[in-house]
Structure formats: structure tokens, C-alpha cells
C-alpha positions in Angstrom: 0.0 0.0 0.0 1.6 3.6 -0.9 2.1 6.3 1.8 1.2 9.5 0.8 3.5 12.8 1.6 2.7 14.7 4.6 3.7 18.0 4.2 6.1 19.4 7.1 6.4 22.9 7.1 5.5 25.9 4.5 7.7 29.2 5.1 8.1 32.6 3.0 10.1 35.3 2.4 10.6 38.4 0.7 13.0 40.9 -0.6 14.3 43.9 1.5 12.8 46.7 -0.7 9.3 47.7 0.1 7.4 49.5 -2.5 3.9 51.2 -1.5 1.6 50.9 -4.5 0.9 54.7 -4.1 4.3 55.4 -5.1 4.2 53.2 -7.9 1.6 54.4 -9.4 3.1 58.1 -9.4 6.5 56.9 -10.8 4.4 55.2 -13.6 2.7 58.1 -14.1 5.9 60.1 -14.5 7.1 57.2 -16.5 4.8 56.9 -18.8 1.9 59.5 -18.8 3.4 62.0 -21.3 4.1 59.0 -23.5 0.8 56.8 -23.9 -2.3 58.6 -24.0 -4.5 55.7 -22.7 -2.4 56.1 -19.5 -4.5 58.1 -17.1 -7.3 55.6 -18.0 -5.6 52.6 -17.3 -4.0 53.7 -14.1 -6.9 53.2 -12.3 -6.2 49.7 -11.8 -3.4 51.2 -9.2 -6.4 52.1 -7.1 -8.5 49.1 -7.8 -6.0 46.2 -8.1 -6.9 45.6 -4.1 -2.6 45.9 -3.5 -1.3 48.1 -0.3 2.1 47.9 -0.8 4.7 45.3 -2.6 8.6 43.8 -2.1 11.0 44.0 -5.0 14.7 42.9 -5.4 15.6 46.2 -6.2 14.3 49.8 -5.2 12.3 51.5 -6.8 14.2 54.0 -8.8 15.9 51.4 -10.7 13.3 50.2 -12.4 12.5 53.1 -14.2 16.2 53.6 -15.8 17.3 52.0 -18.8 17.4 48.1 -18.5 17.9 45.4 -21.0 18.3 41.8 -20.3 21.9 41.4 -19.1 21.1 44.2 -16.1 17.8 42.0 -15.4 18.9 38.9 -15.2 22.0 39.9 -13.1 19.4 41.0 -10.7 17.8 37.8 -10.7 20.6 35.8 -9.8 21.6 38.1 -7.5 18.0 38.3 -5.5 16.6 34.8 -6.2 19.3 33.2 -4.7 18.9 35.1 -1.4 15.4 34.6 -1.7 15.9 30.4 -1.9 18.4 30.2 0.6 15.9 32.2 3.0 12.8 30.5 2.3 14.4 27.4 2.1 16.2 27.5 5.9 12.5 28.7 7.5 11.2 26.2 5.9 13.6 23.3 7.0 14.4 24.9 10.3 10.5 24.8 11.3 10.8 21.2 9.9 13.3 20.1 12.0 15.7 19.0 9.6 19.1 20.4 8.3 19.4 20.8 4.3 22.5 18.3 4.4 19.5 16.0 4.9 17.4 16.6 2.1 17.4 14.5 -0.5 15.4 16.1 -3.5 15.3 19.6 -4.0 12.2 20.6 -6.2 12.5 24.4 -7.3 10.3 26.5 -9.3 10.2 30.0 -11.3 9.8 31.6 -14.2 11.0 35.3 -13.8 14.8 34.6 -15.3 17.1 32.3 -16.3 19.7 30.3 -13.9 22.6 27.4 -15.7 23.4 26.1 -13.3 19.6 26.1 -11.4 19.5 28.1 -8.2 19.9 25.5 -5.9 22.9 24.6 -7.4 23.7 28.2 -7.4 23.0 28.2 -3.5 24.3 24.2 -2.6 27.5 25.3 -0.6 25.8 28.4 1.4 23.2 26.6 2.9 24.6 22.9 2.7 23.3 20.3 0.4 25.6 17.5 0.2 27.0 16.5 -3.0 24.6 13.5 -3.9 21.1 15.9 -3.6 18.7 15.5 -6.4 17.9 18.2 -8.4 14.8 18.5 -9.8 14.2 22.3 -11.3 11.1 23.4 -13.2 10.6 26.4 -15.5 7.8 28.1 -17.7 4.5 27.4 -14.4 4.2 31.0 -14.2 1.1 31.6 -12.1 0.6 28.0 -11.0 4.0 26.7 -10.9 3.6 26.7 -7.1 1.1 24.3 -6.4 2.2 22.5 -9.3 5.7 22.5 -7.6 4.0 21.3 -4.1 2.4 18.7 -6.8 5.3 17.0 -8.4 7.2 17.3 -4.7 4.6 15.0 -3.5 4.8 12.9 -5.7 8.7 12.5 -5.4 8.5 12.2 -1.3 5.4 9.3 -2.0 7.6 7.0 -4.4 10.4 6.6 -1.9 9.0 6.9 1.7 11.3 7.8 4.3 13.3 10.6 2.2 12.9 14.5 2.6 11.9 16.8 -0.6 13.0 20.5 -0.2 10.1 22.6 -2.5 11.0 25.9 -2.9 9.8 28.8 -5.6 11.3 31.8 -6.6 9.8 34.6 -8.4 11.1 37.7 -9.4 8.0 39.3 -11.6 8.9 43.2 -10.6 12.0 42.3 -13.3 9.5 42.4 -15.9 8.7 46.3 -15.5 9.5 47.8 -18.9 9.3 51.6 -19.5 9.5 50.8 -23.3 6.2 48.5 -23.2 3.3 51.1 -24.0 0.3 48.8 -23.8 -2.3 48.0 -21.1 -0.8 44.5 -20.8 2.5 46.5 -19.1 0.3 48.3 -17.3 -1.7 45.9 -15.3 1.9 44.3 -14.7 3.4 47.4 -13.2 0.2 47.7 -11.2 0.4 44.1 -10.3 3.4 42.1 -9.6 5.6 41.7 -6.5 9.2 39.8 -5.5 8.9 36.8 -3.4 9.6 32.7 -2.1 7.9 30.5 -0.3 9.3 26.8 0.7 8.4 23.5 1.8 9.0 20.0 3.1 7.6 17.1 2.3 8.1 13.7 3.5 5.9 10.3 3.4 6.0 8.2 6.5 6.0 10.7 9.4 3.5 12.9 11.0 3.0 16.3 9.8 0.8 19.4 9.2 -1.4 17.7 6.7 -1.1 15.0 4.2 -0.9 15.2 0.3 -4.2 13.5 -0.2 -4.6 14.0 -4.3 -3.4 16.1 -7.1 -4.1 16.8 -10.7 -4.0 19.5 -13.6 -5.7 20.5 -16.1 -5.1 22.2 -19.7 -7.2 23.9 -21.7 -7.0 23.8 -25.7 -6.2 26.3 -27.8 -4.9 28.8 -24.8 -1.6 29.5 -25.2 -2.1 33.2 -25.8 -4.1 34.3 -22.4 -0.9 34.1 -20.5 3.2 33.9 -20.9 6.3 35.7 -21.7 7.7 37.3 -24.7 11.1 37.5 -24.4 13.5 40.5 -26.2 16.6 41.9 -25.9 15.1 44.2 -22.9 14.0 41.3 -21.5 11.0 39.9 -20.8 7.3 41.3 -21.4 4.1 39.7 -19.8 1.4 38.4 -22.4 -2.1 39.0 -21.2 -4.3 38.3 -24.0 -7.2 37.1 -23.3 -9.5 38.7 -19.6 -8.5 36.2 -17.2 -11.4 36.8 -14.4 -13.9 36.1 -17.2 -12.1 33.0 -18.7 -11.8 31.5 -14.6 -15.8 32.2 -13.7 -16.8 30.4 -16.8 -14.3 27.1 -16.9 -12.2 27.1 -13.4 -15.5 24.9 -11.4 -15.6 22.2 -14.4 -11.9 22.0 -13.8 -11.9 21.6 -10.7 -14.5 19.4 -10.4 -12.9 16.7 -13.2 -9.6 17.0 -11.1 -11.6 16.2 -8.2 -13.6 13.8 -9.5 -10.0 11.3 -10.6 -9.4 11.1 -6.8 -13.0 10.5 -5.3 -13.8 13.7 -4.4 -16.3 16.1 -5.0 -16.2 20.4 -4.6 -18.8 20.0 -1.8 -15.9 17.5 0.1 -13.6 20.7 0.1 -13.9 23.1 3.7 -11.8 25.7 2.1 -10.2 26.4 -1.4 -6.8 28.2 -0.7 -6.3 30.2 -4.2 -3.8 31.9 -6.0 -5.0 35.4 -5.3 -3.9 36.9 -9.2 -6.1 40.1 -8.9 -9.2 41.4 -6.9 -11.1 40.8 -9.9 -9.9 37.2 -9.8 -10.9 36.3 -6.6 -14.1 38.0 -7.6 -14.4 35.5 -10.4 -13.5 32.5 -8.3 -16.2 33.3 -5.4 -18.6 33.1 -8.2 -17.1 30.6 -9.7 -17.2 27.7 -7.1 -20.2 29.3 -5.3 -18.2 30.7 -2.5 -19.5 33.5 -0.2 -18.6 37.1 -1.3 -15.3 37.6 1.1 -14.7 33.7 1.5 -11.2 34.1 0.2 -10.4 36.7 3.0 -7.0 35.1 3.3 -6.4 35.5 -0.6 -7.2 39.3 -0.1 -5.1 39.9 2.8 -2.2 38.6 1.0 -2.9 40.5 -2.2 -3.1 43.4 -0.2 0.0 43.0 1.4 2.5 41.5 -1.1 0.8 41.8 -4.5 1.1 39.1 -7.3 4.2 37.2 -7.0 3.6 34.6 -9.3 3.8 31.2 -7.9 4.3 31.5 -4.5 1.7 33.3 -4.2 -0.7 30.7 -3.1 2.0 28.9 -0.6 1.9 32.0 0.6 -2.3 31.9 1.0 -1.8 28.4 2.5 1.1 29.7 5.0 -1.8 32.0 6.6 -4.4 29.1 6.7 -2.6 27.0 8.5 -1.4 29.7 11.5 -5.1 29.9 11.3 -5.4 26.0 11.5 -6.6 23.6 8.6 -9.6 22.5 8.2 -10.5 18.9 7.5 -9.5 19.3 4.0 -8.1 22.4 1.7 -7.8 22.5 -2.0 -5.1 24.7 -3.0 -5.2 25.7 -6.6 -3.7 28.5 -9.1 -4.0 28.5 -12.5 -1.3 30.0 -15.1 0.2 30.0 -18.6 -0.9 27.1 -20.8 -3.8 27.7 -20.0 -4.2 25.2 -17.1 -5.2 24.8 -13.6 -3.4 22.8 -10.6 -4.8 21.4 -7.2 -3.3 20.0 -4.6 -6.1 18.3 -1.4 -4.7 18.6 1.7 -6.4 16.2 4.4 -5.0 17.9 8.0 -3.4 15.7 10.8 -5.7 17.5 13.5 
């Protein structure tokens, strides 16, 4: 009989720079006001976009200077690997295990390019010994945290006994472009935050909850509603399609055929831990799966006070649930480029 993963611990961390969204939204306007005359129209999403405040690698005068992709992605190196090695030593730390134990180390992002992967980048700082798997994953975007927490799973199930190290890395304030004059840019500058989040998994011991099912889906013919274009400035955000829309009409079918492969059914959930993309998203996905208006308080709160990070996003939703304390059982989900959907069911130990 197979033992499924428990997870261990779920920790977070940002980058030192904190940027109030009310002085973004006036350095965009000095940015790019004179130069697109849709600005003062689209800057409402400042105000609207339910964000307080943000964290980014860098302050925020350098992001409005000139950048291309060697400046960039030196600043991804630079502040992802700080961000893994912080992450990931909360996250082993309230674990109670040292990273010379850990056997796999799952990481995830999508916001710039590492050869050799961070964790080899970070292997001698915070002490992975030589024979560590390395199991990296680009190109989740948006969902590539729960889809990380997925495939981590998985991994810790198939050989009981050893430890999986999950951490994810995102970058997205990297993407700000002062040569991008469209609404896409926009809603990005508006939007996106810095941040990690990292976990450990395990099968065979107690834990916080355990990895009761996962599954994905894609839908066809989707490729342009989310992504990357990548230039010599670096890269620009694709948002082609309305994504709050898109989610109200096809995220409960989803859902509910992911569910359905492991036994379950939506009405088995107690609470959907979400990837909070957007007020207007969370909007969507109240409607969507029949929540209450305000159900994803948690989602809002962390919105509010970190913005859009990309995938850790929702580990960073789930973080706050469970200093709340887990219900019976949480489905945490995101969707992101492909178009597709993850969800992870997490049955707590309580």
C-alpha cells in the first residue's frame, strides 16, 4: 500500500525593498503618462487592483532607468538566490531538519534564467551535500507553485522515508518595462511583487497535513491568455485574453474533473486556498465555485500585502491558513500559462 506525503512545514520570504503601490503608481505616471495617452485611463487599476504595498529585489528607482536583459537577469541571480536560501532555511528549520539532509530539491520559477539552477547556485551556502537531487522546473508561471508542491509530492510518496526541499522563486517586478506602452505593461506594473515560499515534504511521518490527491488541467487552444515574450530588454508579460472572465466560466468544471480522478467532489472541500492573481480574480472565483462574497479573505489579505508574486503566491495563501489552523481538508489551486489549472487536497493531521 503507498504512503502518501505529509507535508512538514510551509515558510516565506521576501526581498528587502518595500514598495507602497501609491508610489508606484506616481512613478508610472511620470514614466509613462506623457508617453501613452491611454495612461490616465488605465492607471486606475493602481487604485483598484486591491494591492497596499509590494517587495521587489531592487528599489524603486531602478526600475524606471534604462534596463535590458543582461542588467535584469544579473538581478535575478543576484536576489533569487537570497530569496531560496531564505525561504528554504524557514522552511527546513521549522521542519526540523538540516538541508545536508534533504534529498530532493524541487524548485520552481519563471521570472529569469539560472545554468546552473538556483539550488545549485546556493548548494555550498546553505549545505546540500553532493549526492542531492535536483529536480528544477521552468515556464509554471502563475501556478507553478502548487504545481511544484504537486510534483514534490509525488517524489516524497515514491520513496517513503526521504525529505523533498520545494522551494519557488519569483522575481515578476523584473519584468517592469518603460519601453512597453500597452495595457498588458500596465496591469503588470500595477500588479506584480518579488517573493519565495518553501516546503518540506516527507511520506511516512506525522505532519501538518497529508498530500491527499493532485491533478491539472489544460485547456486547448490557450496559449495566448498568459506567458512571456522574451526581447533583448528582456521579458514582457502576455495578457491576452481577460483572465477573471475566462476562470468564472471554466475554473468549477476543472476543478470538479480533477476532483472527481481522486473521489472527491467540490462539496468534500472546507476551504479552497487560491492563487489570489487580482481582486477581480478572486471575484471571479467566489462566483465561480459558489463561495461567499469575502470567502477568500485570506487570498485578499495577501494581495493586499504582497501583491502578485507569481507562484508563490498561493503557498503563501496556504502559509496563513494553516497559522489559522486547517480544516479537514483544503484545496489549494492557481492557474497559469498554458492555460491550465493545478490542485493540490490537503487532508490535515488534527
Amino acid at each position: 500500500m503507498s504512503i502518501n506525503a505529509k507535508l512538514m512545514s510551509v515558510a516565506t520570504a521576501v526581498p528587502p525593498h518595500v514598495i507602497e503601490q501609491r508610489d508606484v503608481a506616481m512613478a508610472a505616471h511620470h514614466g509613462f503618462a506623457a508617453r501613452f495617452q491611454d495612461f490616465e485611463r488605465l492607471a486606475r487599476v493602481f487604485a483598484s487592483s486591491g494591492i497596499a504595498r509590494r517587495y521587489a529585489v531592487r528599489p524603486l528607482e531602478w526600475y524606471f532607468q534604462p534596463l535590458g536583459w543582461p542588467e535584469r537577469n544579473a538581478a535575478y541571480l543576484d536576489g533569487a538566490c537570497d530569496l531560496f536560501h531564505d525561504a528554504a532555511s524557514r522552511a527546513l528549520h521549522d521542519a526540523g531538519v538540516c538541508a545536508f539532509d534533504v534529498d530532493t530539491v524541487v524548485t520552481v520559477s519563471s521570472t529569469g534564467i539560472a545554468t546552473p539552477s538556483l539550488e545549485a547556485r546556493v548548494a555550498g551556502r546553505i549545505g546540500f551535500r553532493p549526492g542531492v537531487e535536483r529536480v528544477p522546473l521552468f515556464g509554471l508561471g502563475c501556478a507553478g507553485g502548487v504545481m511544484g508542491l504537486s510534483v514534490a509530492s509525488r517524489l516524497a510518496r515514491s520513496r517513503p522515508g526521504t525529505i523533498v526541499l520545494l522551494v519557488v522563486v519569483e522575481l515578476c517586478t523584473l519584468a517592469f518595462r518603460l519601453d512597453k506602452l500597452t495595457k498588458e505593461n500596465i496591469v503588470a506594473t500595477a500588479l506584480f511583487g518579488d517573493g519565495a515560499a518553501a516546503c518540506v515534504l516527507k511520506a511516512g511521518d506525522a505532519g501538518i497535513a497529508e498530500v491527499e490527491m493532485d491533478g491539472q488541467h489544460t485547456w486547448p487552444d490557450t496559449l495566448d491568455i498568459m506567458g512571456w515574450n522574451v526581447d533583448p530588454q528582456g521579458f514582457g508579460v502576455i495578457f491576452d485574453r481577460a483572465i477573471p472572465p475566462f476562470a468564472e466560466a471554466n475554473i468549477a468544471p476543472a476543478i470538479e474533473s480533477i476532483l472527481d480522478r481522486g473521489g472527491l467532489k467540490i462539496a468534500d472541500i472546507d476551504r479552497f486556498a487560491c492563487h489570489p492573481g487580482g481582486a477581480k480574480v478572486i471575484n471571479a472565483l467566489e462566483r465561480a465555485l459558489s463561495l461567499e462574497q469575502g470567502a477568500l479573505d485570506h487570498e485578499r489579505a495577501v494581495l493586499s500585502d504582497y501583491g502578485n508574486m507569481s507562484a508563490p503566491t498561493a503557498l503563501f495563501v496556504l502559509d496563513r491558513l494553516i497559522r489559522k489552523g486547517l480544516p479537514r481538508r483544503t484545496l489549494v489551486t492557481a492557474m497559469g500559462p498554458g492555460f491550465s489549472t493545478c490542485c493540490v487536497s490537503l487532508k490535515s493531521a488534527a
